[in-house]
N, C-alpha and C positions, 0 to 999 in steps of 0.2 A: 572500450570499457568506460570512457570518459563520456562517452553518449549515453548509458545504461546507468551512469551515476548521478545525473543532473537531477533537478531537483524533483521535477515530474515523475521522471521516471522512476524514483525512488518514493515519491508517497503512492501514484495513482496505480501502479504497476506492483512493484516489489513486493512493498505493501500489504498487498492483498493477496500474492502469490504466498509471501512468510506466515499469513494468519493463518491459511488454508494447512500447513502443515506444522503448525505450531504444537498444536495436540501430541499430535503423532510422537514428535521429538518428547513431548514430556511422559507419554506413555513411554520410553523407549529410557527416556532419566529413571524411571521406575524401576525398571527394573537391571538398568546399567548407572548406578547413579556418577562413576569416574566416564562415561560416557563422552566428557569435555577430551581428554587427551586423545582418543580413540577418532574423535570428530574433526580436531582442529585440521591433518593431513588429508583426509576425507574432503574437508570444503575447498582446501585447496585447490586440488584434482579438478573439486566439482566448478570452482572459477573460471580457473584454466581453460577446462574444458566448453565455456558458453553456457553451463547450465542457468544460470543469470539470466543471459539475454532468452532463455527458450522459455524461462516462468515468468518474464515482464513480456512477451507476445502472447502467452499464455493467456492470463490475464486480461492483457488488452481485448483478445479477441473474443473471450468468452464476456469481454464488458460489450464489445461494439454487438455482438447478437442480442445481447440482454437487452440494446438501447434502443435496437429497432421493434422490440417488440411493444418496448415501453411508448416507443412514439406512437406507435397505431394508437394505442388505449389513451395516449394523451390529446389525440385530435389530429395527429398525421405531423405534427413538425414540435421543434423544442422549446420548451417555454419561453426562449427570447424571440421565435414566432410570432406565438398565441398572443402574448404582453402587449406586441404592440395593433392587434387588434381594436377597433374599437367597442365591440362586444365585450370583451375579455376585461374584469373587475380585479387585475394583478397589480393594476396601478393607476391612482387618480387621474381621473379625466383632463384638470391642469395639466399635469405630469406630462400624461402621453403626448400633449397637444405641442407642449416646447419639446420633445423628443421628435414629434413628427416634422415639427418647423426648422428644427436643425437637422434632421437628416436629409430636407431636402433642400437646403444652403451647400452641406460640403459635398453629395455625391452629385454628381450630374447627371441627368435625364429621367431622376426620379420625380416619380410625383403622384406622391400617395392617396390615397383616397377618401374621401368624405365618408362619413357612419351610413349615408344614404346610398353611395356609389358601393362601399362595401358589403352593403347589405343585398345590392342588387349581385354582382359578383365576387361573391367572398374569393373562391378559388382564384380568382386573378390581382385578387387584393393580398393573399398569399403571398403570392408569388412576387408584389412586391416588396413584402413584408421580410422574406427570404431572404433576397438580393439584399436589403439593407444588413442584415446580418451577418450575411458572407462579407460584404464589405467593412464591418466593423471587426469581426476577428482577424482581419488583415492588417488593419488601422491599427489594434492595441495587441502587437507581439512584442513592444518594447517594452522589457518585463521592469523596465525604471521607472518609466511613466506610467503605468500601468500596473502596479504592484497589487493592488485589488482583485483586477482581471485576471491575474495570474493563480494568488491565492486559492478562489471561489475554483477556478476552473480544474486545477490540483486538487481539490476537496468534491468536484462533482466526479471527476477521473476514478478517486479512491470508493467512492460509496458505487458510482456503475461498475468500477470492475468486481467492488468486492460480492455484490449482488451477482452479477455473472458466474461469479465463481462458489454462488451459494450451495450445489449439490452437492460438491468437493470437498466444500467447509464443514457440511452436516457428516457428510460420511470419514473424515479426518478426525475433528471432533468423536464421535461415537467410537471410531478405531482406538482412538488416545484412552479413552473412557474406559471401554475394555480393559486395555492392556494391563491402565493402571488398578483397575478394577482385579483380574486376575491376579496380581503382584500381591494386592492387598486379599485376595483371599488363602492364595497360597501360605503366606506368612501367617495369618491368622488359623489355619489350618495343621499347618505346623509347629504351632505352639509358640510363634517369637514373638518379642514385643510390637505393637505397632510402631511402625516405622515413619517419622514426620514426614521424611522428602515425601513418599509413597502418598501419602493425605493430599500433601498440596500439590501433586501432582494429579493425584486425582480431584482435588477440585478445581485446578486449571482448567481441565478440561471440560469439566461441568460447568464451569462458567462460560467456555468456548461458547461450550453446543448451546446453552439458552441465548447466545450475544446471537447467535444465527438465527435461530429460532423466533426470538421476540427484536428483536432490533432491524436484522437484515433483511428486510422487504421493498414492499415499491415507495413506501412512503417515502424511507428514509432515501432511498434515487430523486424521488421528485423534490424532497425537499433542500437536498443539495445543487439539483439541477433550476430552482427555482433563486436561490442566491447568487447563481453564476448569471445566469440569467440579467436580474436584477442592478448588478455588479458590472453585465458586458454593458446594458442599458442606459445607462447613468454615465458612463466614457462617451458618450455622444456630445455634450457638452465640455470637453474638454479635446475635442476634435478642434 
């Protein structure tokens, strides 16, 4: 339990596992609005039981499919790759150059390549492009020193997984929408006064489905995975 509460695992994971059924629970207030005492023994069970740990792997894995597909369309590797290109206009030409001169002070047997040598073999300029990256996620796990890294990398977790989990989202949303939608026609059909919880619950949920809709796409991936990026890039000088 103590692993499935830390702090990752609670934004990039959970997170987007609870938004995914969010809806749902407030169609479900709609129309059980003591619904809280009914529940509290319910979540229990559901603790106990690991359902926690099965929607934060959930999540995870419906993020790691999402992320491979986003890399092909990104150019085949992730934007802390691409950055340190020298093609790549993610960060001034200065920038990249004391990036490049310091990655090849602290790892050993690097030795990156010129805009010219790159140019002739990108694929193997990748590839040392790569290595310097696996070697710097290794470098800044110490989440003290490194509290940035940490951050952006928690914040790119929550936006792939929650993209991952966009089908889920749409169609939880829409179910919530419903529910609470029916509640509200029943009542008004029946003659009773409209009912506030029943409203904001139904417009919880209409605000769900358009946050999927208009918000959760590739942008918002890339532009998270472009900070962490950015974020892993900049800890080189403090290597």
């Amino acid at each position: 339990m103590n692993m499935i509460m830390d702090g990752y695992n609670l934004r990039a994971r959970l997170s987007p596992a609870f938004l995914v059924f969010l809806p749902v629970i407030f169609g479900l207030i709609a129309w059980v609005p003591n619904i809280k005492t009914v529940a509290e023994p319910v979540t229990g069970v559901a603790v106990s039981a690991g359902v926690l740990f099965i929607l934060a792997y959930v999540a995870r894995d419906a993020g790691k499919k999402a992320e491979r597909r986003l890399i092909r369309e990104w150019g085949g590797f992730l934007p802390s790759v691409l950055m340190l290109r020298h093609r790549d206009t993610g960060i001034d030409k200065v920038t990249k150059g004391r990036y490049h001169a310091n990655l090849q002070r602290v790892i050993e047997g690097i030795n990156l390549p010129s805009p010219q040598e790159e140019e002739r073999d990108p694929s193997a300029a990748d590839e040392q492009y790569l290595s310097c990256c696996k070697f710097l996620l290794r470098s800044t796990r110490d989440e003290k020193k490194f509290p940035l890294v940490k951050e952006e990398n928690m914040n790119y977790g929550f936006r792939r997984n929650l993209y991952g989990l966009l089908p889920y989202g749409f169609a939880c949303s829409l179910l919530g929408l419903v529910l609470s939608g029916l509640k509200l026609y029943r009542d008004l059909n029946g003659g009773k006064p409209i009912d506030a919880l029943t409203l904001c619950c139904l417009g919880a949920c209409l605000l769900s489905l358009l946050v999927w809709i208009c918000v959760v796409n590739k942008a918002f991936v890339r532009s998270g995975a472009d900070a962490y990026a950015l974020r892993l890039l900049e800890s080189i000088e403090d290597l």
